[in-house]
BALO-564226 format. One line per field, with one value per residue (C-alpha): residue in three letters; x, y, z. Coordinates in Angstrom, 3 decimals. Layout:
N
tordo = [ala ...];
east = [X ...];
north = [Y ...];
up = [Z ...];
***
This chain:
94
tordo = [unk unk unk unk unk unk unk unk unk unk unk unk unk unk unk unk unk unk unk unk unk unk unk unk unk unk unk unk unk unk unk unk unk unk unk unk unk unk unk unk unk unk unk unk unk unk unk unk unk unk unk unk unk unk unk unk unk unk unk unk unk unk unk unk unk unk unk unk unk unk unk unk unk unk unk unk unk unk unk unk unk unk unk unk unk unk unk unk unk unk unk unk unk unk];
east = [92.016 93.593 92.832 89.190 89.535 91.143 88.777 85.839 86.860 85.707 88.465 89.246 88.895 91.753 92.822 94.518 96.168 98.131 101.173 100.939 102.050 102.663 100.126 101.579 104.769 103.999 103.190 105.648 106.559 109.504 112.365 111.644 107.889 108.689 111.721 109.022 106.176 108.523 110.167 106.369 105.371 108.613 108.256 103.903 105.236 107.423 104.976 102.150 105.264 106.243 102.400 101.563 104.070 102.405 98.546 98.696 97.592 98.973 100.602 100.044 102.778 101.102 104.080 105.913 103.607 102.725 99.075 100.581 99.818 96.392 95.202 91.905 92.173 92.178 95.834 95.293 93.143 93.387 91.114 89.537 92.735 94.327 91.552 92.037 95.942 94.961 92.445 95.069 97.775 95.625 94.068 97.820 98.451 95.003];
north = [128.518 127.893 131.488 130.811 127.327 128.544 131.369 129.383 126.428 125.792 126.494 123.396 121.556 119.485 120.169 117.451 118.015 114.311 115.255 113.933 110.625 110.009 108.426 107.834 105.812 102.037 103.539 103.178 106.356 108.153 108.598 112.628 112.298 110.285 112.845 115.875 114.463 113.829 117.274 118.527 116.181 116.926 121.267 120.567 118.769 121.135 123.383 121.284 120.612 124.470 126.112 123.033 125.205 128.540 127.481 124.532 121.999 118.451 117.004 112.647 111.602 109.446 109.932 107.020 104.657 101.815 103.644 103.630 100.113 100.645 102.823 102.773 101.414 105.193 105.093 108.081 107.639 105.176 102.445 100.584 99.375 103.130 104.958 102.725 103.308 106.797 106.581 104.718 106.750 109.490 107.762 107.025 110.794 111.732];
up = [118.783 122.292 123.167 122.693 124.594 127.777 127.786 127.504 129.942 133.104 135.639 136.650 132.992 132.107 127.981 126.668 122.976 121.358 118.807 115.475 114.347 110.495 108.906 105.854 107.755 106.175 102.626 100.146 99.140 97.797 99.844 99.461 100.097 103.844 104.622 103.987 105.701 108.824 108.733 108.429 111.817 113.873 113.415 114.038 117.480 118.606 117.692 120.082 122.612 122.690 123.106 125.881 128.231 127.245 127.426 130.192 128.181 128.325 125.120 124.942 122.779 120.098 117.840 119.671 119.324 116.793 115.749 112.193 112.383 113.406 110.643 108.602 104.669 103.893 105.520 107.541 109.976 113.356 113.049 116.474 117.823 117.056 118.524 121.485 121.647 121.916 124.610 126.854 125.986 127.403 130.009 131.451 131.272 133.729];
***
């Protein structure tokens, strides 16, 4: 996928990529089920982290931020205060 984006954008396009925050951080899950999902989160950021070096892309840590209070009522996705929280985050980052 970020082969075909950097050949297909413009030369002077900025690509922005966020890490992942955990979605499922306020449920009330197993102690297992939270340790796997956050082992699962961490490797996918250093994974985003890692390739932002390699492809010039900026990472915008949303990890680190209190979005997982800000989801929808199907717990996984920001609501209008998340989205928001993402915008700035990236807006602080341009």
């Amino acid at each position: 996928m970020l082969d075909t984006i950097e050949g297909l954008k413009k030369e002077d396009a900025w690509v922005v990529v966020t890490n992942i925050y955990n979605p499922v951080a306020n449920l009330e899950l197993p102690s297992t089920m939270n340790r796997v999902a956050e082992d699962i989160i961490r490797n996918m950021n250093e994974i985003i982290d890692r390739y932002g070096d390699e492809y010039g892309y900026q990472v915008v840590d949303v990890y680190n931020s209190d979005i997982c209070e800000h989801v929808q009522e199907d717990g996984g996705h920001p609501d209008k205060t998340g989205q928001q929280i993402i915008a700035d985050r990236i807006y602080v980052h341009k």
